[in-house]
C-alpha positions as CSV (number, residue, x, y, z in Angstrom):
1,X,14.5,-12.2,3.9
2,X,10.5,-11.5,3.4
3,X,8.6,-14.4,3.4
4,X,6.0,-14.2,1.1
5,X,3.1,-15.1,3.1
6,X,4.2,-12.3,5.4
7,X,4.4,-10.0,2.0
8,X,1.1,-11.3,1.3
9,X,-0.4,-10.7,4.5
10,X,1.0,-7.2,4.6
11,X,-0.3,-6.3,1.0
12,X,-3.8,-7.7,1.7
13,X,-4.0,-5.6,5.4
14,X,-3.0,-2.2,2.6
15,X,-5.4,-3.3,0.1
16,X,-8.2,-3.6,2.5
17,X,-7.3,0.0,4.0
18,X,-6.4,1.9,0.2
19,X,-9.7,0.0,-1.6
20,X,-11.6,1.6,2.1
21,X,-10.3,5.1,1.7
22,X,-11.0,5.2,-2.3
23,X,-14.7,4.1,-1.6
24,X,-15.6,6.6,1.5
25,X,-13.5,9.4,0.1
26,X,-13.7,8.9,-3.7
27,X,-10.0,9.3,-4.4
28,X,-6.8,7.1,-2.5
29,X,-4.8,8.9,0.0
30,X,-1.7,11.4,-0.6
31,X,0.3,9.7,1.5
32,X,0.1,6.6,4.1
33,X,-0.1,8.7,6.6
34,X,-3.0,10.2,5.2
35,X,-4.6,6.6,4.8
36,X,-3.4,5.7,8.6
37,X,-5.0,8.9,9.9
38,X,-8.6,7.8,8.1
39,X,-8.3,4.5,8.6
40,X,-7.2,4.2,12.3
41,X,-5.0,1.4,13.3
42,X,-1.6,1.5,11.9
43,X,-0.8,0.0,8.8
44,X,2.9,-2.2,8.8
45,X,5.8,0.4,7.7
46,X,8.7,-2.4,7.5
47,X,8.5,-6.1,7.5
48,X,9.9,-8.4,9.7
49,X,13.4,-8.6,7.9
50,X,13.4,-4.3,7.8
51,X,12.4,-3.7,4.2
52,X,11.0,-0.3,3.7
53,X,6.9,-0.2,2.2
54,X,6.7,3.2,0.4
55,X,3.5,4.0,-1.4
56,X,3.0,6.4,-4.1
57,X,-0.8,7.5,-5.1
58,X,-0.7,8.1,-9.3
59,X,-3.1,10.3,-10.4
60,X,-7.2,9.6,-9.0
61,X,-7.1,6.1,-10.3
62,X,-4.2,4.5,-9.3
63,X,-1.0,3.7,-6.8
64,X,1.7,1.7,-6.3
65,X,2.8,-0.4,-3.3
66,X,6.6,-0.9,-3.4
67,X,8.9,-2.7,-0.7
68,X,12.6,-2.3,-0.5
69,X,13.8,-1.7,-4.2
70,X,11.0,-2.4,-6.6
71,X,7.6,-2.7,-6.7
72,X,5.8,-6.5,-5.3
73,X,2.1,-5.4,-5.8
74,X,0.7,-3.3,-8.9
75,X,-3.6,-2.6,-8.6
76,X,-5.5,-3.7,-11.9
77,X,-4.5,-1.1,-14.4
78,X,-1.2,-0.2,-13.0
79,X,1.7,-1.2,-15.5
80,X,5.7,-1.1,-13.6
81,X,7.8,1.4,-15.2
């Protein structure tokens, strides 16, 4: 099970990378690999109980963060299917 302090942390360390990325390169990144390989240290993949982060860049002005089967964090703007 996820705690949610450790979701929060984890969400708050992608934030701070995506919100980076968007202001030095005008758009977010493809992929998280592509946000890893600007932003330099490596961002968490899993959390501590093995859920899968996946992250999805929709169109120039959004994304969504999603963990194990749904998505936990939505930016301003973003609406869940």
């Amino acid at each position: 099970m996820v705690t949610s302090s450790e979701r929060v942390f984890h969400q708050a360390h992608f934030v701070t990378a995506l919100e980076m990325h968007r202001k030095q390169h005008g758009d977010y990144p493809a992929t998280l690999d592509d946000l890893e390989s600007a932003s330099g240290p490596a961002l968490p993949r899993k959390s501590l109980a093995g859920d899968v982060y996946q992250y999805e860049r929709v169109g120039k002005a959004g994304y969504r963060l999603m963990m194990g089967n749904g998505p936990h964090l939505l930016p301003p703007g973003m609406a869940a299917d």
